[in-house]
C-alpha positions as CSV (number, residue, x, y, z in Angstrom):
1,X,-44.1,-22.2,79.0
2,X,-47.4,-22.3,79.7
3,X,-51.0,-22.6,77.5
4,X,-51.5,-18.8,77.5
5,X,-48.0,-18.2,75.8
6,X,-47.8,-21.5,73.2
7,X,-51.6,-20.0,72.3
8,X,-49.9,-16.3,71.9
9,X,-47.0,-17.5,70.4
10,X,-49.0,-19.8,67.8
11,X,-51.4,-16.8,67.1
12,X,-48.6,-14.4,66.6
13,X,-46.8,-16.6,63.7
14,X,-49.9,-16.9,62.3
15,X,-50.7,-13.3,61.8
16,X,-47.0,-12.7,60.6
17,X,-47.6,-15.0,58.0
18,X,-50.3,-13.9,57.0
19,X,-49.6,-10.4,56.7
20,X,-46.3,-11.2,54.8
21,X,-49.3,-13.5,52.1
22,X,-51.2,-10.4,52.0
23,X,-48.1,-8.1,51.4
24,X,-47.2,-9.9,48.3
25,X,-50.5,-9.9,47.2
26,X,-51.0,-6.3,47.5
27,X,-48.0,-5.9,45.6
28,X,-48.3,-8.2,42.9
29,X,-51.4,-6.4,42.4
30,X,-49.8,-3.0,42.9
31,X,-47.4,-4.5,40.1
32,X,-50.1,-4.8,37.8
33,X,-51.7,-1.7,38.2
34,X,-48.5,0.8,37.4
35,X,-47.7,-2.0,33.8
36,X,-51.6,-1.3,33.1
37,X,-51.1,2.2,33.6
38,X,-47.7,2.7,31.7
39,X,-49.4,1.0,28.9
40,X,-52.4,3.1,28.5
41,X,-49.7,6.0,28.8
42,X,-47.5,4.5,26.3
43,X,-50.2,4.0,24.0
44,X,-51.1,7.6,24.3
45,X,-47.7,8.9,24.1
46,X,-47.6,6.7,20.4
47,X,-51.0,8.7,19.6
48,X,-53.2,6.1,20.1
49,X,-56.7,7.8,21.4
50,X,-58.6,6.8,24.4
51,X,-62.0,5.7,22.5
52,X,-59.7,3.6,20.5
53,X,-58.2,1.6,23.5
54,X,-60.6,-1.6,24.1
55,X,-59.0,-3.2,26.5
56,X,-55.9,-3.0,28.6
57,X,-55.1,-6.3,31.1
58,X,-52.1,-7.3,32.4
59,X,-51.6,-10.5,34.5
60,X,-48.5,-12.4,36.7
61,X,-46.8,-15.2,34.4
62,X,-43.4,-16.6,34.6
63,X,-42.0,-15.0,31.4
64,X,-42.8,-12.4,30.6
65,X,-43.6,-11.5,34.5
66,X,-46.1,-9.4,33.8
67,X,-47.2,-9.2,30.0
68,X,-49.8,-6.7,29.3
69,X,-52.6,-7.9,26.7
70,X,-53.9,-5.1,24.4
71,X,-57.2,-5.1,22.2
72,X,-58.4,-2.1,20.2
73,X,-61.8,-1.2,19.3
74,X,-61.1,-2.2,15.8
75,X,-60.1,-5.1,15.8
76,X,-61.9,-6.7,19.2
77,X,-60.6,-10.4,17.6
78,X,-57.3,-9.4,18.2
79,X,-55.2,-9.0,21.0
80,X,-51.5,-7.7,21.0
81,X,-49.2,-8.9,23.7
82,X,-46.8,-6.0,25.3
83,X,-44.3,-6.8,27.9
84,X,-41.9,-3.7,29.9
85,X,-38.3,-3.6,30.9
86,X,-36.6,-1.3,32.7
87,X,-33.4,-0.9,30.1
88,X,-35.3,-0.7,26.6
89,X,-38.8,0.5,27.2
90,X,-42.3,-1.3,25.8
91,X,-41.9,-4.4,23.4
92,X,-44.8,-5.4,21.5
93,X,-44.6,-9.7,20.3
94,X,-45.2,-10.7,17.1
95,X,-48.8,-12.8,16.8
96,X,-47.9,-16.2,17.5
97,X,-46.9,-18.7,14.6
98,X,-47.8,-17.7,10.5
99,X,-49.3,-15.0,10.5
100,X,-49.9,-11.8,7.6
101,X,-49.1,-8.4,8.6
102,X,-51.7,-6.9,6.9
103,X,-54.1,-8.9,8.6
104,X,-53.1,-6.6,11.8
105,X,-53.9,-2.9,12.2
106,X,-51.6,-2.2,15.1
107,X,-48.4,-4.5,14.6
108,X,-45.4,-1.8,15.4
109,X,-42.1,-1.8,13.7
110,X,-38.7,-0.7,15.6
């Protein structure tokens, strides 16, 4: 082999790696967008309006994989944690440690 085809070789690896980073970045961002989405659906499909919706962000973590943070208008010091699966729909979290339900507009009940 000689330099022109190490150099093509090395150069060729190197692209295919990083297309395959930028790949999973597109779809982990990809990801994100649809469990954004589906949440500002779901939230409209429970009757929520759209002026009431503060905030919608969802994020990769480990577990959940991709939990979706919700704040409302009214209640901007609050933020309720959502995460999806595929067999039993949207699950909101209860606030973390003591906490009173009435203290929380938008705590749902199954």
């Amino acid at each position: 082999m000689n330099g022109t085809t190490k150099k093509r070789i090395t150069i060729s690896i190197v692209i295919f790696i990083l297309l395959i980073i930028l790949s999973i970045f597109v779809k982990i961002r990809f990801d994100i967008y649809q469990h954004e989405s589906k949440m500002h659906d779901y939230l409209i499909s429970k009757g929520y309006k759209e002026e009431e919706i503060l905030k919608i962000n969802c994020e990769l973590s480990i577990l959940p994989k991709y939990p979706v943070y919700v704040t409302f208008k009214d209640e901007p010091d609050h933020t309720y944690l959502y995460s999806y699966s595929a067999t039993s729909g949207w699950f909101q979290f209860p606030p973390q440690g003591e906490y009173d339900p009435r203290k929380f507009k938008h705590l749902e009940t199954k």
